[in-house]
Structure formats: structure tokens, C-alpha cells
N, C-alpha and C positions, 0 to 999 in steps of 0.2 A: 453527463460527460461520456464522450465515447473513447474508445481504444489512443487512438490519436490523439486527441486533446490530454488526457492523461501524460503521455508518451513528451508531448507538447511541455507540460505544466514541470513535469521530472525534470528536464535535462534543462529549465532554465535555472535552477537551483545552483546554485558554484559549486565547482567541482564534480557535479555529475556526470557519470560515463553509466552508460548501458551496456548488456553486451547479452547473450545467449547460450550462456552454462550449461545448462538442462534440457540445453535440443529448439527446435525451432517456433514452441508453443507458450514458452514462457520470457518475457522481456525482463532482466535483473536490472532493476537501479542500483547504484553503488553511492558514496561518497567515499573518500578514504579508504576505499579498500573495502567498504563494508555493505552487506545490502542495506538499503533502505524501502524498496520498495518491489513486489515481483507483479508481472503483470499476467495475465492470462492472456492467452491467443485462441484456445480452443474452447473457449465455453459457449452458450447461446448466451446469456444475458454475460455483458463486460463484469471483470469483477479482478480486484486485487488484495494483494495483502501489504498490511503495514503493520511496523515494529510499535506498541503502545506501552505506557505504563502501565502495570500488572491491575492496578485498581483502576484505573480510567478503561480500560479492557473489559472489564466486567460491568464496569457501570454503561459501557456503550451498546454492550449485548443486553443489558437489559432496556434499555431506553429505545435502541431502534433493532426492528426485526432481519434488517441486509446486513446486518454486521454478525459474524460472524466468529467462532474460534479458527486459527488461523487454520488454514488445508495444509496439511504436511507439513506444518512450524510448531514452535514450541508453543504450545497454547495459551502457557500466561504470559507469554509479549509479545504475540502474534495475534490481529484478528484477520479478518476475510472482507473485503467489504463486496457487496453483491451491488453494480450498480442500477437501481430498478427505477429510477426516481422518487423513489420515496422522501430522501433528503435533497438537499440545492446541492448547489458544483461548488457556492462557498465553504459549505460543512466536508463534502469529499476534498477540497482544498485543504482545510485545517488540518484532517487526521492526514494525509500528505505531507503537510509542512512537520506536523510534530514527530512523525518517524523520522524527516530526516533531519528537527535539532536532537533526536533522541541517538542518533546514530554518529551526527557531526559531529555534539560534544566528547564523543568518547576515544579521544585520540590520546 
């Protein structure tokens, strides 16, 4: 997946709004008010972060090597994903969807 298709895949979610908090290199998903998802502008390989369960977080930094503790987020509900293809676009899909029922539910 590249930058767009991400960008794409976010704002079909209901209630998603984007917007550019932290200047012109970072894209913020929201739902409700809340991030769900930040995207990078400026790196060479695309990469974002998403909000995870604390034990599902650990277990996916050990399973796959592009996941990441999250950059500049709290580390145990934040990872990083690096997108290198090492995984498919359904698996980057998934951790996508699950930050944003992880963020939806919490109204």
C-alpha cells in the first residue's frame, strides 16, 4: 500500500476526518474526535502508526520485523508500521480497522 491508498482506505471509515495538526508531513485520522491513525509524509519507505492493544502490540513486534514501538506515541498502544511489503495490504488493512474500532468504541 502506498501513501494514497492508505489515505484512501482511512477516510472510507464513517466518521473519518483527516486533518494536519503537526504541520504538513504528518496526515491525522480522527474518528470522534480522536486519533486513530497518523500517517507520515516524510519518510522514504511509507509507514504509520496505529493505536493497538497493549498485548496484541507486543505480540505483533515480535511476529513481524515492520512493526514497530510507536514513533513519538505512547509505546504500549502505539506501534509504527514500516510499509516494506513484507506483510499483504489485507494484514495492514486489519491493524487499520482495529485502531479505529479501538478508538470508535471509546465514546
Amino acid at each position: 500500500m502506498n501513501v494514497e491508498q492508505i489515505r484512501e482506505y482511512c477516510l472510507l471509515k464513517e466518521g473519518a476526518e483527516e486533518s494536519l495538526p503537526f504541520g504538513p508531513n504528518t496526515v491525522v485520522f480522527k474518528v470522534d474526535g480522536k486519533i486513530f491513525l497518523l500517517l507520515a509524509l516524510d519518510t522514504a519507505q511509507t509507514q504509520f502508526n496505529v493505536k493497538c492493544d497493549p498485548d496484541k502490540a507486543e505480540e505483533l513486534r515480535a511476529a513481524y520485523p515492520c512493526v514497530l514501538p510507536g514513533y513519538h506515541m505512547n509505546k504500549k498502544h502505539w506501534n509504527t508500521i514500516i510499509v516494506d511489503g513484507s506483510v499483504s495490504s489485507g494484514l495492514l488493512k486489519e491493524w487499520m480497522d482495529d485502531s479505529y474500532g479501538l478508538v470508535k468504541k471509546k465514546k
